[in-house]
N, C-alpha and C positions, 0 to 999 in steps of 0.2 A: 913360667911356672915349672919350667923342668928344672932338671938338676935336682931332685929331691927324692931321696932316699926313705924309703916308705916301707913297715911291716919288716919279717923275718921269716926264716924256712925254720921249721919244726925239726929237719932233718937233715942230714947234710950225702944221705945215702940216696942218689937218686942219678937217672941218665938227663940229658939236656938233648934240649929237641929245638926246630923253630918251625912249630907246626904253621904259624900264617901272620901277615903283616898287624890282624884283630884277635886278641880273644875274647870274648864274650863270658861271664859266669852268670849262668842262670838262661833257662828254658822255658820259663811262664811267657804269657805272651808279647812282653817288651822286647825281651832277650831274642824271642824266635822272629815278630819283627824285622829286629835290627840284621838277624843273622841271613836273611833271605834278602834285603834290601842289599847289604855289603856283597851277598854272593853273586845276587846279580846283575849287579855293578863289576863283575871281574875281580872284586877285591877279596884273595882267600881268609876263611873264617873259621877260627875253632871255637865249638859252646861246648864249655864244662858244666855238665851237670850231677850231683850228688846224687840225687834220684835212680832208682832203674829205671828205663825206657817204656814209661806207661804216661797211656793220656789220664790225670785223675779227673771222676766226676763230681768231687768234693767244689766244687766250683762257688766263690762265693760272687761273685759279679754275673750278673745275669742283663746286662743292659749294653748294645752300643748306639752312641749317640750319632747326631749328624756332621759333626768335624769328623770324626774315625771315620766315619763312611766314605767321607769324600776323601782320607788320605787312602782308604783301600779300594775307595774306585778308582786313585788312579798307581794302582797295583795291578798288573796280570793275573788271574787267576793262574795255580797250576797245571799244565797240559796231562798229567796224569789223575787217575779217577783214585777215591780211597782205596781201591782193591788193587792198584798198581797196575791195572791198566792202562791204557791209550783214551786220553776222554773226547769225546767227540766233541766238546762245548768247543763254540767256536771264540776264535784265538782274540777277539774283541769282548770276550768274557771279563771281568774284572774281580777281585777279593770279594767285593764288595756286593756285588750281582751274584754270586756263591753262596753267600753267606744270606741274604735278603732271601734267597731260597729257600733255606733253613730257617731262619728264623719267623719271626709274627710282630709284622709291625705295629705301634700305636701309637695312634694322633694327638695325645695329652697325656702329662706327668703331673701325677697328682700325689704335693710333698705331707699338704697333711692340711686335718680340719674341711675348709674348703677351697684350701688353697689349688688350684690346677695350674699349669701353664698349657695352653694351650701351641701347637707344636707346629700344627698344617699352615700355620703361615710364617714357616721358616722362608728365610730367601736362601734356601738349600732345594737343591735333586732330592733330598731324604728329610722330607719333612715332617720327621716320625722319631722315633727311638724304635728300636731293634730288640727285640726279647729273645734273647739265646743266651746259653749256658756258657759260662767260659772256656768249659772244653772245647766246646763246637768249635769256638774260635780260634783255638789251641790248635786239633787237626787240620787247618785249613794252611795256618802258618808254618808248620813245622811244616806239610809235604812240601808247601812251597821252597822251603831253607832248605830242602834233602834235596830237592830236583836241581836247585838251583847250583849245589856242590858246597854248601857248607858240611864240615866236618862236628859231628856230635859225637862227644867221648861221655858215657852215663856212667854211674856210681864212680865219678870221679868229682874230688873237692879239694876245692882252693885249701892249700894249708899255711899260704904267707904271698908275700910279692916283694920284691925290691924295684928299683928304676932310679932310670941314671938319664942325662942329656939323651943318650940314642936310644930306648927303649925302656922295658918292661920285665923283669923275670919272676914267672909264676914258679911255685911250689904247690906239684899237686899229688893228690894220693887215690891213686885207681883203686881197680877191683882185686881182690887178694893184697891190699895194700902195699902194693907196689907204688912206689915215689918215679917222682919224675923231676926235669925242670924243662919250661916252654917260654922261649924269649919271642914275644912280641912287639910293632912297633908301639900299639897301643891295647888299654885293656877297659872292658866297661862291666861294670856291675850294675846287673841285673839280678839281682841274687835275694830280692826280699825285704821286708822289713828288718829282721836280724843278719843283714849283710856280712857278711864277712868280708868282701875287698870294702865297704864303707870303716871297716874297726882295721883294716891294715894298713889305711894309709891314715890312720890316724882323725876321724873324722868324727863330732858328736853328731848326736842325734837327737835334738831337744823338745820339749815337746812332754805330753802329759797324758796319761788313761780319761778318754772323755766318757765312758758309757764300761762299768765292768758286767761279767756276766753274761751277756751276749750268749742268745739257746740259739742250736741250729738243731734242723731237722728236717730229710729226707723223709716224704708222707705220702701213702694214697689219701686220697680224699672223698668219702661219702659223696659229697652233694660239690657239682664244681661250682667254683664261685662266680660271680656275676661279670667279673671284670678278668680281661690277662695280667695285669700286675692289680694287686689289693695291698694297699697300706692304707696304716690310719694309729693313731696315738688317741688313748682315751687316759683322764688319771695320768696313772702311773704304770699304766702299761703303754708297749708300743708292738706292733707286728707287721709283717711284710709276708706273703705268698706271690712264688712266682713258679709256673710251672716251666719242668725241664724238658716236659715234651714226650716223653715214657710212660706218663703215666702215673709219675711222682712227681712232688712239689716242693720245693725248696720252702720253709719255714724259717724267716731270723726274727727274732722275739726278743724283749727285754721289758723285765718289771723292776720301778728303781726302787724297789723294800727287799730284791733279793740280790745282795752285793755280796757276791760268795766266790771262791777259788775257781779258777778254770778247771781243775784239777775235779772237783768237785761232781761226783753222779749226776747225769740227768735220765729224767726219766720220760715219756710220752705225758702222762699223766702232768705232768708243769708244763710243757709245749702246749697242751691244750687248754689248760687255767689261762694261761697269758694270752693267746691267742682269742679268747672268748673274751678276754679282759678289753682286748685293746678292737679288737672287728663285730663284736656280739655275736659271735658262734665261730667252732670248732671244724664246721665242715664234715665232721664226720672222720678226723683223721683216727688212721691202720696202718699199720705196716710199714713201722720207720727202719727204714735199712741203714741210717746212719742217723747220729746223737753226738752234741757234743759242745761245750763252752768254749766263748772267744769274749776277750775284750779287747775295746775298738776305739786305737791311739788318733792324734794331732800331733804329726813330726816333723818334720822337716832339718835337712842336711843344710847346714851352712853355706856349703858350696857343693858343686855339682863337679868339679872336675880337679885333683888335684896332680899335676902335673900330666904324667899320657896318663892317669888315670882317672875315667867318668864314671859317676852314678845314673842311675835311671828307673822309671820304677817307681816301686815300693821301698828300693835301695836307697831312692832320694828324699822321697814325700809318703806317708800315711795319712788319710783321713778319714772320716765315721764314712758308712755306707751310703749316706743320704745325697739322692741324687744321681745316687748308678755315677757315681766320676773317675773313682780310683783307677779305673782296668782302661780306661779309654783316655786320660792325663799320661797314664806310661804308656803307652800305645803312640801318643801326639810325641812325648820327648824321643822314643824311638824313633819315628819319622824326623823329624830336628836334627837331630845329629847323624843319620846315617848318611845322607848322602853328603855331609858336608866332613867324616869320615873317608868317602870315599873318593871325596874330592881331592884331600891331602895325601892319601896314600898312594892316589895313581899320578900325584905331581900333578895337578891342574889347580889347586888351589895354595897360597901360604900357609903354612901352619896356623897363624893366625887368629884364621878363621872358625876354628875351634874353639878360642874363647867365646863367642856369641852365642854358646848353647847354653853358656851359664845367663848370659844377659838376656837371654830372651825366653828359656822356660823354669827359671829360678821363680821369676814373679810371677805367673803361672801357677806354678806348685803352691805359692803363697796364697795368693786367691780363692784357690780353691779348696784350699784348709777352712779359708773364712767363711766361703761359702757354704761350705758341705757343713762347719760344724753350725752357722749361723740355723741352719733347717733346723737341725738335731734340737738344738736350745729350743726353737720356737715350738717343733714340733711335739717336745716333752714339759711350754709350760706349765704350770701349776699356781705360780705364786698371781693373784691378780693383775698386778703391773704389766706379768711378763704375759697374761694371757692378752689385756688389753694391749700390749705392742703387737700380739699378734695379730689380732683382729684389726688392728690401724694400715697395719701392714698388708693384709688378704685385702680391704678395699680398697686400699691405692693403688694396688696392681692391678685391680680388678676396673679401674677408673682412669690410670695413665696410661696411654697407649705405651710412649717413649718407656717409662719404667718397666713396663712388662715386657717390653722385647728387646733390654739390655737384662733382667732377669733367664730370659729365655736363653740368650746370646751366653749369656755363663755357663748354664749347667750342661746345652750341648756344645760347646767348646766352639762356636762360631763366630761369638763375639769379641774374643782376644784379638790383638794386633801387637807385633814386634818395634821393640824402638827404633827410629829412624835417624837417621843423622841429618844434625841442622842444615836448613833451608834443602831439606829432601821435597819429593813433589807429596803431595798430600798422601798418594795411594802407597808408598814406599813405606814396609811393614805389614801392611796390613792383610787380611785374606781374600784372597782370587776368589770369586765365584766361577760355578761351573759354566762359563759362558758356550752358544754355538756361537760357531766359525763359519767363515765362509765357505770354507768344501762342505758342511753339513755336519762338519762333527765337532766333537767339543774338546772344550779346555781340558779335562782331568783324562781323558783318552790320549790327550797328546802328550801329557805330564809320564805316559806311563814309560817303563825303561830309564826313570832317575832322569826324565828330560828335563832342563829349562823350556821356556817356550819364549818366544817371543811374537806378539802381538801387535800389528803396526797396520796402519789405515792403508798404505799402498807398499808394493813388492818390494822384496828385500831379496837381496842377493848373496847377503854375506852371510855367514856361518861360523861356529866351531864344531863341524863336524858331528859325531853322532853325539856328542853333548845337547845340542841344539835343535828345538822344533822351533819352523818358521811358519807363523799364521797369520792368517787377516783377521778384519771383524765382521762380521755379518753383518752389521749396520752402517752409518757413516760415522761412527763416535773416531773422533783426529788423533785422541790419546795413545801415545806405543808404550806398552807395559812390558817387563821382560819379568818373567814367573819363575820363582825358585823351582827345585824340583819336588820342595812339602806344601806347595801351593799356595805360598806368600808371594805377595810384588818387592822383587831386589829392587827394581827403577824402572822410573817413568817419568814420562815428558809430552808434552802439549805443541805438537806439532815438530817434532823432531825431524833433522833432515839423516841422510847417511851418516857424516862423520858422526856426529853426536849420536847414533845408535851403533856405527863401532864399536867408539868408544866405550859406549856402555855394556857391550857384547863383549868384548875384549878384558877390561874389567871384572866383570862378575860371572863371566864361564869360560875365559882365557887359562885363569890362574891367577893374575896380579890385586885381582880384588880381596875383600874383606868381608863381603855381603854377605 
């Protein structure tokens, strides 16, 4: 896919720099992510963002699920504290242990009607979903991408990119709109639903408005409500409260008789009609510090990478709110592609291997369009049919075990697996649980520093170096599994002796593999 010439420079007055082997566009929390993963991997990283250097608390994601948790438990938390101190947490702390701190766990997600999934019988360490504000999550990741030595250049924006067989070259426009140009080996867009590297190298974005209208609103709240997250669809209303932890409440609302411009005034006074419409009371809201219309797409990008240039994101995929998935789907393609980024860059892996990011979170991002908008439909029937699908539907979940815990398996991102290649061992693809070890500790602690791990019933002597954790099992299970570093199985085998776990060492964290 290289050799293609992609976008154009706005300007042709500019200096040339080559600030790092990645550049990243966009600072939301995929981009920041990626940009702390790449840096602490040794691989140097530049994130362009438009923005000035503010965390916003305009956050419209307030959820992380149990996949995200276990890719940031197996993240180090940052050694420095918010105020830039020295933090005393000790150094077996993880993103993920940080963040759990901060936020308010809860044992059941309930999409609408009477529908719940019940959650505590995840086969996950987080058998819950996560209630925190996207910022929260935003701070955690940036200090980590700063301590780590990624470089961030703010009020600076992509204005074109070209690329050729060896790289990349951005066109970008800083502060006092001064130009520049930054040759990278590769460049990922992170930059949003209205991407800008998604329109330069030529990419649609197809796909349709499912829900217009969309009210937000920042609220105190009278009377607090009964549950940490409250949704429910009544009619033709629908509404969601979820608190930010201050003291104010995140409100998203939508009633389908009012399909009006984004553009369009809102006032408290229709936040509170809709919200009584769809919960049977108001709470008592005051004091909205922010207001404001969004409508809420189903998109998806054709392809995820074209030539050294990836999507990721909101850059790749859109979907309705439902489900808390968007912020924690770009979050998972971050983890995906970062270390198999920085595989290629520091020469341990083929190029190669960078196609697989389309093959393995391309369907992914598809699924969870289905999903997410599959809720929204059910959860705004009206027409009889579509209520009676609903209703066929709350009791079969409510009735098959197996159907409720591949429903579960979707919406927190646990039940996805990667394709494998024919006559692979069954577990190849699929997701690593958090397993103990025989020292006493576990899988996603040994995963941390962009490890592989390898897992084998009796001692193993070989290595690649600091690529490479070598574990036992805690129990007698015979199976040797070798674990990506986003905590899928590259391979596995049923009684393997040495050579055949070379080989497969050798292969899939040598360099020569494809995995």
């Amino acid at each position: 896919m290289s050799g293609t010439n992609t976008g154009s420079f706005n300007n042709t007055s500019h200096t040339e720099s080559t600030p790092s082997p990645v550049i990243i566009v966009g600072s939301g929390p995929t981009g920041l992510l990626l940009a702390g993963d790449l840096a602490t991997a040794g691989v140097p990283v530049t994130v362009l963002e438009k923005r000035p250097h503010e965390i916003s608390n305009l956050s419209r994601a307030f959820v992380l699920h149990a996949r995200t948790l276990e890719q940031l438990d197996a993240r180090s938390s940052p050694t420095t504290a918010p105020d830039g101190r020295a933090s005393r947490a000790p150094l077996a702390r993880s993103l993920a242990d940080e963040l759990e701190a901060a936020g308010r766990p809860l044992d059941r997600l309930r999409l609408f009607g009477r529908l719940t999934i019940d959650l505590g019988a995840l086969p996950s360490r987080f058998n819950h979903l996560l209630v925190l504000p996207q910022y929260e999550v935003e701070k955690v990741l940036e200090r980590r991408a700063v301590e780590a030595g990624a470089d961030f250049r703010y009020e600076t924006e992509l204005t074109g990119l070209t690329q050729d067989a060896d790289g990349v070259i951005v066109a970008a426009r800083g502060p006092g709109g001064r130009t520049e140009s930054l040759r990278a080996a590769y460049v990922v867009g992170a930059d949003g639903m209205r991407s800008v590297v998604r329109d330069a190298v030529g990419l649609p974005f197809p796909g349709r408005s499912v829900i217009r209208s969309v009210v937000l609103a920042d609220v105190r709240l009278a009377e607090k409500p009964p549950n940490l997250l409250t949704v429910n669809a009544v009619g033709d209303a629908f509404a969601f409260l979820a608190p930010f932890g201050d003291g104010y409440y995140r409100v998203i609302g939508w009633h389908r008789g009012r399909n009006v411009p984004d553009r369009e005034p809102l006032d408290l006074a229709e936040v509170k009609e809709i919200t009584r419409l769809a919960l049977g009371r108001d709470f008592g809201m005051y004091d909205a510090r922010w207001m404001s219309r969004f409508h809420s797409d189903e998109r998806q990008a054709p392809a995820y990478r074209v030539g050294r240039v990836f999507l990721a994101g909101d850059a790749a995929h859109v979907h309705t709110p439902a489900g808390g998935q968007g912020m924690n789907t770009g979050l998972q393609d971050a983890a995906n592609l970062s270390w198999k980024l920085a595989a290629v860059v520091t020469g341990h892996a083929d190029p190669r291997l960078l196609d697989s990011y389309q093959a393995e979170r391309h369907p992914v991002g598809r699924a969870v369009l289905r999903s997410s908008g599959g809720i929204v439909r059910l959860a705004m029937a009206k027409r009889p049919w579509t209520l009676a699908a609903r209703a066929a539907l709350t009791a079969f979940l409510d009735a098959v075990g197996p159907a409720r815990r591949k429903a579960a398996g979707q919406v927190t991102g646990i039940g996805y697996r990667y394709p494998a290649p024919r006559g692979a061992h069954r577990l190849t693809g699929t997701r690593a649980p958090d397993v103990t070890l025989a020292d006493g500790g576990r899988l996603y602690e040994a995963l941390r520093g962009g490890k592989f791990v390898l897992i084998t019933p009796e001692p193993y002597e070989g290595g690649c170096g600091e690529r490479l954790a070598v574990a036992r099992w805690a129990s007698d299970r015979r199976t040797t599994v070798l674990v990506r570093p986003d905590g899928y199985v590259a391979w596995a085998a049923e009684a393997a002796d040495a050579v055949r776990i070379e080989a497969a060492v050798d292969e899939h964290v040598g360099g020569r593999g494809l995995s």
